[in-house]
C-alpha positions in Angstrom: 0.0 0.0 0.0 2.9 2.7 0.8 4.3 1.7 -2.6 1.0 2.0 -4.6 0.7 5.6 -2.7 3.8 6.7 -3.7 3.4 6.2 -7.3 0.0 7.9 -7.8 1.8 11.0 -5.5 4.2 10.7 -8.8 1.6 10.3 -11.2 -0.4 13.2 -9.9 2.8 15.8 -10.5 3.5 14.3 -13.7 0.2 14.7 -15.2 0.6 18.3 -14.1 3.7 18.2 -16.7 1.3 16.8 -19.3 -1.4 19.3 -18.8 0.8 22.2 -18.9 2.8 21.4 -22.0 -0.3 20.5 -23.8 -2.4 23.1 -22.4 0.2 25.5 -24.2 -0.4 23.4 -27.6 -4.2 24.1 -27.2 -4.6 27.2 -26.2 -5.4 26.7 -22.5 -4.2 29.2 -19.1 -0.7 27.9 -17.9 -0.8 30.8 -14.9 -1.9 28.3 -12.6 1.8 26.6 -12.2 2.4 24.1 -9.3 2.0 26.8 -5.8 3.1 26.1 -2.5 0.1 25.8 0.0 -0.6 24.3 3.2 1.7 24.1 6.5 2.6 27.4 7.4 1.9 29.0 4.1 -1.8 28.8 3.8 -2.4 30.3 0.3 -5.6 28.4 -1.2 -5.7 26.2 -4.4 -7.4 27.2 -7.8 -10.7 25.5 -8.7 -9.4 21.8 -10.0 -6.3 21.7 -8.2 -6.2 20.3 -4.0 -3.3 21.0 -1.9 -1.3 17.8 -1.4 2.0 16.8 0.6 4.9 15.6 -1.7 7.5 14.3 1.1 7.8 17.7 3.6 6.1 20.2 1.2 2.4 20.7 0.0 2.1 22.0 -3.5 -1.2 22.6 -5.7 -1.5 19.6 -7.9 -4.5 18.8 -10.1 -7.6 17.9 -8.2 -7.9 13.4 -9.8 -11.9 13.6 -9.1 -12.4 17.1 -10.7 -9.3 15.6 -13.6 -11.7 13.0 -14.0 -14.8 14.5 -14.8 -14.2 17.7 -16.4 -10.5 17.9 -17.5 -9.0 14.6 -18.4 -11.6 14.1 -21.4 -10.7 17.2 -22.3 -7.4 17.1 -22.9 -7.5 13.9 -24.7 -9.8 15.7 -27.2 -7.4 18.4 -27.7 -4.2 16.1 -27.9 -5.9 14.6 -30.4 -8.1 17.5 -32.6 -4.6 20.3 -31.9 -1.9 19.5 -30.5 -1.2 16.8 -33.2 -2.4 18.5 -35.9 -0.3 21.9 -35.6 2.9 22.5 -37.5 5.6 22.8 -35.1 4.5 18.9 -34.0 3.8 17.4 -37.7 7.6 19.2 -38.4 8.6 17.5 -35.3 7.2 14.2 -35.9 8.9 14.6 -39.5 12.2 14.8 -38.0 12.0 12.0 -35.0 11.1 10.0 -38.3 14.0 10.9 -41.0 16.6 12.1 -38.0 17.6 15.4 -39.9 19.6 16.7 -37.1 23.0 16.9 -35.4 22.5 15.5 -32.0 25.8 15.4 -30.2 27.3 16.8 -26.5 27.2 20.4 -26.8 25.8 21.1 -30.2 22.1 22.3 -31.4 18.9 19.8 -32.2 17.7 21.7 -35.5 14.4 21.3 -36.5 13.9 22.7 -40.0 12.6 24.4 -42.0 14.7 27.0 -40.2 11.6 29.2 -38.8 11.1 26.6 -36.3 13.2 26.8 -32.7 16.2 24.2 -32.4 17.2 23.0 -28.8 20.7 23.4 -27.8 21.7 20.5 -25.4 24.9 21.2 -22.7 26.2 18.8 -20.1 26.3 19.6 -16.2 27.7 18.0 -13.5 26.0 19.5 -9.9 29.0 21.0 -9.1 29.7 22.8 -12.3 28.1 25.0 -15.1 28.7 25.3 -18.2 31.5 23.5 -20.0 33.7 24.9 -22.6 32.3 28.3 -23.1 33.5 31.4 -21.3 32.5 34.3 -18.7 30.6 31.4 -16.6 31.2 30.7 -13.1 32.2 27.6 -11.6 29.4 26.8 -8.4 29.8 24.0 -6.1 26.1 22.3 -4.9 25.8 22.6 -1.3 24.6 18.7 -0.4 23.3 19.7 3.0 20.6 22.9 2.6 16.9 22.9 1.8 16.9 25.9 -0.1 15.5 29.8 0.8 16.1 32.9 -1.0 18.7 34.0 1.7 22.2 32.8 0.0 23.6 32.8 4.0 21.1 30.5 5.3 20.6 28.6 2.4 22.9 28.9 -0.3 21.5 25.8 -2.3 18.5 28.2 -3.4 20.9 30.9 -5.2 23.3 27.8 -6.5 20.6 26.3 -8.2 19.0 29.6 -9.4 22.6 30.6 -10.4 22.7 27.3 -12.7 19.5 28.4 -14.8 20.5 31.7 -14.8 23.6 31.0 -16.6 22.1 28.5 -18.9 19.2 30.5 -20.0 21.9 33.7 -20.5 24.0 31.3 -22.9 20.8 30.3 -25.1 21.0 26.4 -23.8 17.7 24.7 -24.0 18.9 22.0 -21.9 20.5 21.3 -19.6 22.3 17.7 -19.4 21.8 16.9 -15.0 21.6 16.5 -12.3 23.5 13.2 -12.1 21.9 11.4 -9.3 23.4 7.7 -9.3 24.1 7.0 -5.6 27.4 6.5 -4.3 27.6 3.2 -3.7 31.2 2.1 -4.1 33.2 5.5 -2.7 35.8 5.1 -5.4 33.6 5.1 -8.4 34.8 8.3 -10.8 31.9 10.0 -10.7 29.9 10.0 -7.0 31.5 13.8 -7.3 28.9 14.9 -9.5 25.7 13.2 -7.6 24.4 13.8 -3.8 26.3 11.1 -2.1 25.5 7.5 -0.6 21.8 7.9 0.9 18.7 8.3 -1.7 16.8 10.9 0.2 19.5 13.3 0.2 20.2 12.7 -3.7 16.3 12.9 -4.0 16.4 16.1 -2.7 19.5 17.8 -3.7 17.6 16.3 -7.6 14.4 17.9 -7.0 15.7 21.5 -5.9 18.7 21.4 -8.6 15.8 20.9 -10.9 13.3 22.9 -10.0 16.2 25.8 -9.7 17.2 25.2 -13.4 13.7 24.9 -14.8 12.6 28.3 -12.8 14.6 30.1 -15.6 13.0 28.6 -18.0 15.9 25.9 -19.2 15.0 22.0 -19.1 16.9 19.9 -17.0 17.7 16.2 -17.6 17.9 13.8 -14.6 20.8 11.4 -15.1 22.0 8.4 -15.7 18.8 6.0 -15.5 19.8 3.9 -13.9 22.6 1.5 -11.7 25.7 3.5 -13.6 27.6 3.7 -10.1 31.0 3.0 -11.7 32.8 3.8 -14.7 34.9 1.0 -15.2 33.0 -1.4 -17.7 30.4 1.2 -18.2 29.3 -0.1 -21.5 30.1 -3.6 -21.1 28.9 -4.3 -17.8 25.3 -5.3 -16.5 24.3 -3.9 -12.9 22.2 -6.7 -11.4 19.4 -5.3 -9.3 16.6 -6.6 -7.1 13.1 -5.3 -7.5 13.6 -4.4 -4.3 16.6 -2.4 -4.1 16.1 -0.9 -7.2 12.7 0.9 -6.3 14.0 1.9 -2.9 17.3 3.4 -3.2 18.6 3.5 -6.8 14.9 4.8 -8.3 14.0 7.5 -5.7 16.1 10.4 -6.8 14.6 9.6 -10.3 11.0 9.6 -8.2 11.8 13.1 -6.8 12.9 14.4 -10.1 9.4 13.3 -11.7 8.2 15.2 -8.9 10.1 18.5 -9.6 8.7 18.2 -13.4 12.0 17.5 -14.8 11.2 17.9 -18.7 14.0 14.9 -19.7 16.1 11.8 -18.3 19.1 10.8 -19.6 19.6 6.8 -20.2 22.8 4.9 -19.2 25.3 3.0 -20.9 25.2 0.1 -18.8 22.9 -3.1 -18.9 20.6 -3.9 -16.1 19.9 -7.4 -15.5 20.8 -8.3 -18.6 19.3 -5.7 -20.3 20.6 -2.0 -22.1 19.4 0.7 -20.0 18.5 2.9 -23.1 16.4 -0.2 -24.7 15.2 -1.8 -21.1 11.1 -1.8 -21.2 11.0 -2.8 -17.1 13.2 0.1 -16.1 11.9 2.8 -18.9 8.5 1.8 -19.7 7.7 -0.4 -16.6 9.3 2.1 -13.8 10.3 5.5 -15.5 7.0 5.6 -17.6 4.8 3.6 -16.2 5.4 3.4 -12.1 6.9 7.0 -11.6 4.3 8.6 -14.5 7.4 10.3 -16.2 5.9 12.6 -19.0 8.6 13.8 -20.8 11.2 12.4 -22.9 14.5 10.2 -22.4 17.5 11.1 -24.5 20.3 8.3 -24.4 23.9 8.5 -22.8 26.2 10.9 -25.2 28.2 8.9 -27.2 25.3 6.8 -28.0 23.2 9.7 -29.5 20.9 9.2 -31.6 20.0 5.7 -31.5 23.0 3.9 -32.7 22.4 0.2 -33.4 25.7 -0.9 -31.1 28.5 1.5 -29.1 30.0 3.1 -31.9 28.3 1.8 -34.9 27.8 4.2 -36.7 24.4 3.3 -38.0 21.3 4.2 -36.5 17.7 3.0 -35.4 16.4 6.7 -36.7 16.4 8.1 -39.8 15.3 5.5 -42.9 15.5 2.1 -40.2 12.7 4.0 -38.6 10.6 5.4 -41.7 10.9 1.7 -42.4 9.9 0.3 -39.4 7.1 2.4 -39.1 5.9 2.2 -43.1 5.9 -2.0 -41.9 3.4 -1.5 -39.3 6.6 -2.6 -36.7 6.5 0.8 -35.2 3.1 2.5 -34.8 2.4 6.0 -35.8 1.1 6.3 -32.0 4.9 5.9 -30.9 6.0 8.1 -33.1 3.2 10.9 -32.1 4.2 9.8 -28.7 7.9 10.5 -28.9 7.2 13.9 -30.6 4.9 14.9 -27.8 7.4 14.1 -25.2 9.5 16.3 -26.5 7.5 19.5 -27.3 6.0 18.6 -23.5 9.4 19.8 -21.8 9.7 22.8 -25.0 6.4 24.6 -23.8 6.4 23.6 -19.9 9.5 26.2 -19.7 8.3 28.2 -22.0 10.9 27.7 -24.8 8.4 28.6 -27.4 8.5 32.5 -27.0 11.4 34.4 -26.4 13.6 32.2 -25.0 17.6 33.3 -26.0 19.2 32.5 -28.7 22.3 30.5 -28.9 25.4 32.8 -28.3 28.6 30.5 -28.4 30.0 28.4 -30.9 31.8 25.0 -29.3 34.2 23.9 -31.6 35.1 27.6 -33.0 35.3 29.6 -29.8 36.3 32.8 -31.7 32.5 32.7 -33.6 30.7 33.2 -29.9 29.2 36.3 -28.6 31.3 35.9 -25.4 28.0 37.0 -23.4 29.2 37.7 -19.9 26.8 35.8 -17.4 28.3 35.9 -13.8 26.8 38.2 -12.3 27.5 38.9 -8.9 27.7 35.0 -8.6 31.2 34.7 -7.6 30.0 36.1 -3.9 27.5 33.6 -3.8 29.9 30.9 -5.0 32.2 31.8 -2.3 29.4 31.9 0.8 28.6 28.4 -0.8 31.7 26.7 -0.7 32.5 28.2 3.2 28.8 26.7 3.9 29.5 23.5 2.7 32.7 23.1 4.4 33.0 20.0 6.7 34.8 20.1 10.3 35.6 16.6 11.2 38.0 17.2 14.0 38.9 20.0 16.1 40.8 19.2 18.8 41.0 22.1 22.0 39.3 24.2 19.8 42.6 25.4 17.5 40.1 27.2 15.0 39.1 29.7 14.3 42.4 30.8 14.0 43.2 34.1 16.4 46.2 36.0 14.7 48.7 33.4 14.8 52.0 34.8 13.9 53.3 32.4 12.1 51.5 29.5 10.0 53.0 27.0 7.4 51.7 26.0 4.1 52.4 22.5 3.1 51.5 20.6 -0.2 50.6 20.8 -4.3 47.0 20.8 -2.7 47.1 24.3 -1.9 48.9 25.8 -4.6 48.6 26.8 -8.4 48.5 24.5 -11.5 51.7 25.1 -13.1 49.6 26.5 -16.0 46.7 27.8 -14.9 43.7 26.5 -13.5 42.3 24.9 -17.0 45.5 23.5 -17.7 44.5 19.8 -18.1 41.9 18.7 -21.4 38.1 18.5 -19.5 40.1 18.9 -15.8 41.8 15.4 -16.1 45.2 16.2 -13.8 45.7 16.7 -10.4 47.9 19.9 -10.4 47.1 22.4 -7.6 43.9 22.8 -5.7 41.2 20.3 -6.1 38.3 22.1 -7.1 36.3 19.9 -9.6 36.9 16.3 -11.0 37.5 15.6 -14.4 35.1 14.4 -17.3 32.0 15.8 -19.2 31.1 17.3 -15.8 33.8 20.0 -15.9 33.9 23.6 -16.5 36.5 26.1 -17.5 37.1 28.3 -14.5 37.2 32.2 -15.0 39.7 31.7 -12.2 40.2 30.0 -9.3 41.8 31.4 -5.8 44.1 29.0 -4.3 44.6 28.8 -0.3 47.9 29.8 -0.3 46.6 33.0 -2.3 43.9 33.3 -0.1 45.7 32.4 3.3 48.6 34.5 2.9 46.5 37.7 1.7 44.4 36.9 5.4 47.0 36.7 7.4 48.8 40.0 6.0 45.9 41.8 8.2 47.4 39.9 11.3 50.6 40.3 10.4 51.6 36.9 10.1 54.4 35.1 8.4 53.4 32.7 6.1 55.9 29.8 4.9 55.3 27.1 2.6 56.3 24.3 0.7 54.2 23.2 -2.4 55.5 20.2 -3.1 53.5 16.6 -2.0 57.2 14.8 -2.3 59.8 16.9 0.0 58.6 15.9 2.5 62.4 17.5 4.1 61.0 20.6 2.7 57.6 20.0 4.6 59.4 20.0 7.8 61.5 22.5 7.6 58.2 25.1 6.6 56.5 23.5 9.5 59.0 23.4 12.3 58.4 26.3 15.2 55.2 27.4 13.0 52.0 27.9 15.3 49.9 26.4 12.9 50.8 24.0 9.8 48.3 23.8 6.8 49.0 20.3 5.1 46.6 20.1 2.2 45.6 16.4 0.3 43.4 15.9 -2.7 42.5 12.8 -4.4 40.8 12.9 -7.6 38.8 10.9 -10.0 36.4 11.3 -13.1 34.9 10.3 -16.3 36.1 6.9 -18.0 37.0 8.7 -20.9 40.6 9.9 -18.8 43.4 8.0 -17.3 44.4 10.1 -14.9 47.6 9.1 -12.4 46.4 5.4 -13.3 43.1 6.5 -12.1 40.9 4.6 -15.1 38.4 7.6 -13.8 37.2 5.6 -11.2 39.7 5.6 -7.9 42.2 2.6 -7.4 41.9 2.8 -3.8 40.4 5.7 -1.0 43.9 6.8 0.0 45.5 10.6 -0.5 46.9 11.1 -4.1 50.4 11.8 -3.9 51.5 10.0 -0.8 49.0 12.7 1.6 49.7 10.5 4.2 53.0 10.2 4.3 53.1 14.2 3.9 50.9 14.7 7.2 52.9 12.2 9.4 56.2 14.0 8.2 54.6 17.5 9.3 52.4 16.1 12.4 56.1 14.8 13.6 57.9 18.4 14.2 54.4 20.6 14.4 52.2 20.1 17.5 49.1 22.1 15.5 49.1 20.1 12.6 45.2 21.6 10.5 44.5 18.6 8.0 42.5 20.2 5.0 41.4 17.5 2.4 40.2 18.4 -1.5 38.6 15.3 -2.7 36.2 13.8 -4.5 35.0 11.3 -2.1 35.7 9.4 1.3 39.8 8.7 1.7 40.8 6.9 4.4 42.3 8.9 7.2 43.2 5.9 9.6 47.1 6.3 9.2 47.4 10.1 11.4 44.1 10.9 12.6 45.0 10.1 15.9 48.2 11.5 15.9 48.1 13.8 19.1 49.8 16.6 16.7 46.7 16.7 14.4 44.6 18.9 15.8 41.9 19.8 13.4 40.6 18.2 10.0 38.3 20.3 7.3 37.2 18.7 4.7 36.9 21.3 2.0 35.3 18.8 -0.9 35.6 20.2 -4.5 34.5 24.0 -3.5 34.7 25.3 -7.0 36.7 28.6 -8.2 36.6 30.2 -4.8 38.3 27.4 -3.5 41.1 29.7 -1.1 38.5 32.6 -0.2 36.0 30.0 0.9 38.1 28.0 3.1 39.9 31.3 4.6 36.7 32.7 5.9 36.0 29.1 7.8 39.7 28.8 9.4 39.3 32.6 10.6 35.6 32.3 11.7 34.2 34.4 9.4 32.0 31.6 8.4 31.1 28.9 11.6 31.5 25.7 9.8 28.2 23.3 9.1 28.4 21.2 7.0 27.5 17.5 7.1 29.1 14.2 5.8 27.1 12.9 2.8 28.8 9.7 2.8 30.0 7.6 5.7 34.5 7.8 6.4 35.7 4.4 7.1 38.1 3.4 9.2 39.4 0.7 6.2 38.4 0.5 2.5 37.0 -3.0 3.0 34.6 -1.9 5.7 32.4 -0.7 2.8 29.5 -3.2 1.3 30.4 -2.6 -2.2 33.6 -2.1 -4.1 34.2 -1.1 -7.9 34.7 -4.2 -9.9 38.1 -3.4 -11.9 38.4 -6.8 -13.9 36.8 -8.5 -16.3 35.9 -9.4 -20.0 33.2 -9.7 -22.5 29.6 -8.3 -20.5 30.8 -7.8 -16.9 28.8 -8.5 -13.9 28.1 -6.3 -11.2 26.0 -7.9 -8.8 24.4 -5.6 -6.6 24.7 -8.3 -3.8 24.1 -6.0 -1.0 21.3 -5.3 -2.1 19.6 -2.4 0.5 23.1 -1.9 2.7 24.9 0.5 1.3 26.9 3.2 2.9 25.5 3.9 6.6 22.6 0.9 6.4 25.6 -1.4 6.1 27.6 -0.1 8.7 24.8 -0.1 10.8 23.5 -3.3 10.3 27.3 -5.0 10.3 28.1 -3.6 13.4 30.9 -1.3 12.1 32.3 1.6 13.4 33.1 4.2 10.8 35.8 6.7 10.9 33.0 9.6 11.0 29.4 8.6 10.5 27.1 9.9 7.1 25.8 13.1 8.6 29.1 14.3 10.7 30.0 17.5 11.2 31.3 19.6 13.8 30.6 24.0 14.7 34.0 26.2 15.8 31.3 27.7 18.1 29.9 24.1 19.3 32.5 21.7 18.4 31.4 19.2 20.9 27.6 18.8 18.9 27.1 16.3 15.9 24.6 15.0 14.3 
């Protein structure tokens, strides 16, 4: 019975995406958009709409009795009598049937002839905008915050709004995220782009990251569906997943992003149960479709666009295999009418059809673009972000916020400089200076990015402070000597990880192990040995094992700074000196050892690989929990510099 509830709550919100978008084809009001009600806001519901709860919020969904006797019919008649007879769908229709149209990463969907609106499809990570282009900001999602228009209560609100803004400002049509595959083995390359190891909290961090990037207008595409959690094998593997398991942990964030209207999902590359995830009737038809009520349309994973026969064949299902198939009585005309609408649904939802921006940049010829500046003032809110996102795992006799010290060491690559510049590296793919984003389709070119020993030796100027440092991971005589007689050291550690696509330090974009990149640990134990205030501050992508020195009496703090985005050094300054009190939370649960975790990534194999999701329910803190096992710092950790002694 809770499962039958929770998919008519779905159905009911994405019906509410069906009558919008074809309420727009027929002519009908589309003022009455989905309104908070209820609770403590007690605003009333239009006539046909009743205010219902979706998980801690009520919004103003269609009314199913007064749908079913004055509205439903209705809309049926005009689907069939309009919407399906007007141009822009018969063009439409025309092209999902002959495929005239470049469909690749960052380039335009034209539908001709050219008086008709193209779509302009971009990838995004949730910690990154735009990729490629320039004047963008790099924002970091803040994993922990239910969203508010105040940036310093709730800076999730202005990140997400921040995303749409900057889309809509470059002319994208849509946007390709958020990623919300859960973390279920802590080295797998890309849990940096998703909402870490629990399903509520990647639910969530989905349904606001959506409903942000749809406020402005631009369609967001909920990615990958479903059970891509590794990158190894990606396209030669098939996840193996129980009913079970599947509908409560690795479905829900898609659930919650039905919820928020998202206007498209984004199939994987990998099989499940045997199956391709872009061709799987149970998971798209029976779950996507048909359990969760999705209304709009799934596009496939990048490199498989559009409809290629095998990875890489060059050869397609669209285009004259399709005319075909449907001239044979294979494929109905009600799939193709069906496909067609799906897409146009998302189109006029956002409101796409009437003066939405035109494209301004070219990808492959940089030189062609408009160079429209969209930042805004977002580099403030990025900052406030990334110091509100910070993590405090350890602060031993209270050593920050720092109080004028007057003299401080700053040790490791970690908190320096790339060599050449912050966009050194092809799509972010080295590990050269501060940590700020992993690498892969999910990247960004950064305008700039502070590092903290920029940021920490322009602080402590103010104080008067001597700053030392020594920014290389492998001296480690060089990291003693900055350290020695210092009041405070700094050692910084990163590790990194990505997209297949990149080797990266032997990193086949998932992690070999959960250790510090560049022998961290050795570096801190070096330092920790002649500096009795030894601050741990750890850039990474996910959970490394810390086991080695967190118990050395000379490390007295640990701040886990994540991948904080272009205002990386300022961010993490204003936590160390209290401008910002720390409060942050653990998304994923620090082990004490790598094999402590339930799953692993599965590095060998030939042919179709199996991943056998064996563990079924008991990932990340359900299988600590139910094993017994104490974790290093528990999913949902996170100390105060005003309370450091309260956790949650």
């Amino acid at each position: 019975m809770l499962h039958a509830a929770v998919v008519f709550s779905a159905h009911v919100v994405s019906s509410w995406l069906l009558w919008l978008a074809l309420g727009m084809l027929c002519g009908h009001s589309t003022r009455n958009l989905p309104q908070q009600c209820g609770g403590s806001n007690q605003s009333t519901c239009s006539t046909g709409y009743v205010c219902q709860q979706l998980n801690e919020t009520y919004q103003c969904l269609p009314d199913a009795a007064f749908s079913a006797t004055s509205a439903s019919s209705t809309m049926e008649e005009h689907m069939l009598r309009h919407s399906r007879s007007s141009p822009i769908f018969l063009c439409l229709k025309k092209r999902v049937l002959e495929q005239v149209w470049v469909y690749w990463e960052d380039h335009a969907l034209e539908l001709q002839p050219p008086s008709h609106p193209f779509l302009d499809f971009l990838d995004y990570a949730c910690k990154t905008v735009l990729s490629e282009y320039d004047m963008l900001t790099n924002i970091r999602i803040s994993r922990r915050d239910k969203c508010s228009s105040n940036v310093q209560s709730h800076p999730h609100e202005a990140t997400r709004c921040c995303h749409g803004a900057e889309f809509r400002g470059k002319g994208v049509n849509v946007a390709l995220g958020p990623m919300m595959n859960l973390m279920r083995a802590p080295a797998a390359g890309r849990n940096w782009e998703g909402g870490g190891g629990d399903p509520y909290l990647s639910g969530e961090v989905a349904f606001e990251t959506i409903q942000g990037i749809q406020s402005e207008g631009v369609q967001a595409c909920a990615k990958h569906f479903i059970n891509n959690e590794q990158e190894h094998f990606r396209q030669s593997s098939s996840s193996n997943v129980d009913d079970r398991t599947e509908h409560e942990l690795y479905a829900h964030p898609f659930l919650r992003s039905v919820q928020a209207n998202v206007a498209a999902v984004m199939c994987s590359y990998n099989q499940i149960n045997g199956t391709f995830a872009c061709e799987n009737s149970a998971t798209l038809s029976g779950i996507l479709k048909g359990e969760l009520g999705f209304q709009g349309y799934v596009t496939s994973e990048q490199m498989t666009m559009p409809g290629d026969e095998f990875f890489g064949s060059f050869s397609s299902y669209f285009g004259q295999n399709l005319v075909d198939a449907v001239n044979s009585g294979n494929v109905s005309q009600a799939r193709i009418d069906d496909l067609a609408t799906r897409i146009l649904a998302g189109w006029f939802l956002l409101g796409q059809d009437s003066g939405y921006p035109a494209v301004n940049f070219n990808s492959w010829l940089g030189f062609l673009g408009e160079h429209v500046n969209v930042q805004g003032d977002h580099a403030n809110i990025i900052r406030t972000i990334g110091a509100a996102s910070t993590i405090l795992l350890k602060n031993k006799g209270s050593v920050l916020p720092l109080n004028a010290p007057r003299s401080i060491a700053v040790i490791g690559s970690g908190a320096g400089s790339a060599f050449f510049g912050p966009n050194e590296c092809l799509d972010r793919s080295c590990d050269d200076g501060v940590l700020a984003m992993g690498w892969g389709s999910g990247y960004n070119n950064y305008p700039y990015l502070i590092a903290p020993v920029d940021a920490l030796t322009a602080r402590a100027e103010l104080d008067g402070t001597t700053v030392t440092s020594s920014l290389s991971d492998s001296d480690l005589n060089g990291a003693a000597t900055a350290a020695l007689k210092k009041d405070v050291a700094f050692v910084f550690l990163t590790a990194d990880s990505g997209e297949a696509s990149y080797t990266v330090e032997g990193n086949a974009g998932d992690r070999n192990d959960l250790n510090a990149w560049h022998g961290g640990d050795a570096l801190v134990q070096e330092v920790a040995g002649v500096n009795n205030n030894t601050v741990v501050v750890v850039n990474s992508v996910g959970p490394i094992i810390v086991d080695s020195w967190i118990e050395h009496p000379n490390v007295t703090a640990l701040v886990w700074s994540g991948i904080p985005g272009q205002e990386a050094g300022n961010a993490l300054v204003d936590v160390l000196y209290g401008a910002y009190n720390p409060s942050g939370r653990l998304p994923f649960t620090i082990a004490k050892n790598e094999t402590d975790y339930s799953a692993r990534v599965i590095y060998d194999g030939s042919g179709t690989v199996q991943i056998p999701y064996s563990e079924g329910l008991l990932i990340d803190y359900r299988h600590f929990d139910a094993a017994n096992i104490t974790p290093r710092f528990e999913f949902g950790f996170g100390l105060s510099t005003q309370l450091s002694h309260i956790r949650t």
